[in-house]
C-alpha positions as MATLAB code, in Angstrom:
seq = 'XXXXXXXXXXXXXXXXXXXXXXXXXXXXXXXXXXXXXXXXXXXXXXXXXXXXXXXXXXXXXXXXXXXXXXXXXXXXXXXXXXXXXXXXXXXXXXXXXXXXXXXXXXXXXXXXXXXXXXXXXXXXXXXXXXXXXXXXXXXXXXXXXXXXXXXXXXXXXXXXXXXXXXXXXXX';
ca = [
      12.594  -14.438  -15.976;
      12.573  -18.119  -15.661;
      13.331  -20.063  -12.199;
      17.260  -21.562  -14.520;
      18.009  -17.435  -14.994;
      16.872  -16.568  -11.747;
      19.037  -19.295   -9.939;
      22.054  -17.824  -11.661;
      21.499  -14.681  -10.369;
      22.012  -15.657   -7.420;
      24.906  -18.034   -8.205;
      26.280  -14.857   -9.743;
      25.670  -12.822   -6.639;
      26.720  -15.631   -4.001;
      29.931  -16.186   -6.097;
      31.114  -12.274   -5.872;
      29.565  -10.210   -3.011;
      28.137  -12.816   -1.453;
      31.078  -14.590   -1.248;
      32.316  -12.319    1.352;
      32.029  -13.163    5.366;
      31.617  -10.087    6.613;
      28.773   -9.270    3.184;
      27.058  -12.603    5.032;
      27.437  -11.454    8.446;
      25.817   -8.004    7.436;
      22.765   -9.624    5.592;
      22.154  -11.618    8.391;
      21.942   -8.887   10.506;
      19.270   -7.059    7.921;
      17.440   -9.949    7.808;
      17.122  -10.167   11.807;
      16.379   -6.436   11.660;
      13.614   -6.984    9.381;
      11.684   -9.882   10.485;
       8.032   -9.031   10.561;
       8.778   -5.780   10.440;
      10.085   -5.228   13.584;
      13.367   -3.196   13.366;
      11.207   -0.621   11.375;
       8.442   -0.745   13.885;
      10.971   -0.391   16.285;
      12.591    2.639   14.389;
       9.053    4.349   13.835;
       8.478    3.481   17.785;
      11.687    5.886   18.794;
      10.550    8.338   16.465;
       7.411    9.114   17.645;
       9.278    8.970   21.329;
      11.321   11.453   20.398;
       9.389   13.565   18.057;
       5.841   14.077   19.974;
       4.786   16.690   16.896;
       4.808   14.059   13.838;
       3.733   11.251   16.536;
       1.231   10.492   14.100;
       3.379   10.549   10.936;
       5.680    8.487   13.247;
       2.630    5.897   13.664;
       2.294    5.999    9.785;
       5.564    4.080    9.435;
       4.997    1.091   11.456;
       1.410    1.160   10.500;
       2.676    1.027    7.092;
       5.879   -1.298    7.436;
       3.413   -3.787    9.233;
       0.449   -3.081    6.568;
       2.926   -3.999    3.758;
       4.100   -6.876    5.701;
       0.903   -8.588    6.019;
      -0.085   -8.378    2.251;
       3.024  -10.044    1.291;
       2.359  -12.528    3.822;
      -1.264  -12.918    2.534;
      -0.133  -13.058   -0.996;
       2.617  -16.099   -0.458;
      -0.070  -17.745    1.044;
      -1.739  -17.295   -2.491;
       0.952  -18.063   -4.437;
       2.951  -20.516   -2.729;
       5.933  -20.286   -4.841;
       8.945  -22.174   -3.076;
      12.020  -20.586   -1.789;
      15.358  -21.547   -4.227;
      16.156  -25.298   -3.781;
      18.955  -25.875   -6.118;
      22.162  -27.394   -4.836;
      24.080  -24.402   -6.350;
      22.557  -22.006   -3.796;
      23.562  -21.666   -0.547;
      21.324  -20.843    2.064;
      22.450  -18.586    5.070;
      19.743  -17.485    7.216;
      16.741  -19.647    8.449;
      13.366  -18.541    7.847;
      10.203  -18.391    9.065;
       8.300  -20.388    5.981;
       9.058  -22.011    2.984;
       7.530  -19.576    0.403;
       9.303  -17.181   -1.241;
       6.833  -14.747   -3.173;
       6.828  -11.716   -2.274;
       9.854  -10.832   -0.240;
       7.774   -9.728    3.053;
      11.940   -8.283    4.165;
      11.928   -6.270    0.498;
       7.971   -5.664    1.213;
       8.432   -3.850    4.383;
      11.565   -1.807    4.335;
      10.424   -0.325    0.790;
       7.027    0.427    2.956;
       9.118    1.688    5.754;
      11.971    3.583    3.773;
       9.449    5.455    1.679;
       7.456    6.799    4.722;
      10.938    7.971    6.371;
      12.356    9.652    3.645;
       8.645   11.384    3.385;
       9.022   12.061    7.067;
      12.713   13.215    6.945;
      13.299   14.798    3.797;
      16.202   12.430    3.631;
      16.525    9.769    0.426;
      16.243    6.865    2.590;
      14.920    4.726   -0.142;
      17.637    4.852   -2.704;
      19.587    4.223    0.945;
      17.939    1.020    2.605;
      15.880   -0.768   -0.055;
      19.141   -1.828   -2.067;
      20.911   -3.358    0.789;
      17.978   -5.203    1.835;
      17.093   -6.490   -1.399;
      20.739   -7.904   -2.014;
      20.843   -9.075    1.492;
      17.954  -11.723    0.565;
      19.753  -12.608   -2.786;
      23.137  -13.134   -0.526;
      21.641  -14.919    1.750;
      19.661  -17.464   -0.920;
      16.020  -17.208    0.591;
      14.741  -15.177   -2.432;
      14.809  -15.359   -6.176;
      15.397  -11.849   -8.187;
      11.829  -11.590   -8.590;
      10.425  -11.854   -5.415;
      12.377   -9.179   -3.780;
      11.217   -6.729   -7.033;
       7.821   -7.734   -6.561;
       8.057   -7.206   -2.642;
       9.621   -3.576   -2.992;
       6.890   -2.694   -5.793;
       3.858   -3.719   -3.122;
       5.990   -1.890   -0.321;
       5.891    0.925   -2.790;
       2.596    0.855   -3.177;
       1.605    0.123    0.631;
       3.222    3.579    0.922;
       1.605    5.556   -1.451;
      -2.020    3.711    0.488;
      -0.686    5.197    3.926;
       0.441    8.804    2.300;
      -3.007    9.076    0.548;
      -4.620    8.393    4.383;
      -2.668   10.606    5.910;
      -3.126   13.439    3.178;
      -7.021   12.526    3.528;
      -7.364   13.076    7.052;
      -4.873   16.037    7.822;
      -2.373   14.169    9.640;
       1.009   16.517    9.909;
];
């Protein structure tokens, strides 16, 4: 997809749900939650609180929302594709740097909603990682393709901490 069909995508998604205050107000609010991983680390931090027999499982998640975090982080430092810069798109949200590929937001809740829905039984991904995806779209920090790429690593950052935990027993 080229940068001219990307941008309106997110014209396209500004213009309709992203044209609503209280869509903005909620995307700002995922985007706080899932700076550096933190709401999930947070979330994977009460867990093993409150569940002391999957502690470890518990661990898994924040190990593997901040594990997924710090590739993307690593491979926008690579890349260093810009975030969108056309006049059209609005931006809602400050951010931490200017590079855009891979969402490190769409990186680490994908990372994070995988492990829970592992943990839970519950289909948390189908749940969190659309919200989160559109929130970056609505809030004109990503392009379509970053927040794909970032749920695909996130996917896989998942399957890396399920194949550790299956290796070494941990229940």
């Amino acid at each position: 997809m080229s940068s001219a069909s990307e941008v309106r995508v997110l014209q396209t998604v500004q213009g309709t749900v992203g044209s609503r205050p209280v869509v903005v107000r909620a995307a700002r609010g995922l985007s706080h939650f899932g700076e550096h991983a933190l709401g999930w680390v947070a979330v994977a931090g009460a867990g093993a609180v409150l569940d002391k027999p999957r502690r470890r499982r518990w661990a898994g998640v924040a190990a593997g929302a901040v594990g997924a975090h710090a590739a993307s982080i690593i491979i926008k430092r690579v890349v260093r594709r810009p975030r969108p810069n056309d006049p059209s798109v609005q931006v809602n949200v400050s951010t931490p740097s200017k590079l855009s590929f891979p969402s490190s937001h769409a990186t680490s809740t994908t990372a994070a909603a995988v492990l829970l829905g592992r943990l839970t039984g519950l289909p948390l991904p189908a749940v969190l990682v659309p919200p989160m995806l559109l929130s970056r779209l609505v809030l004109g920090v990503h392009y379509p393709s970053d927040v794909l790429a970032g749920s695909a690593l996130g996917a896989v950052s998942a399957a890396a901490v399920l194949r550790a935990e299956q290796k070494f027993g941990v229940k």
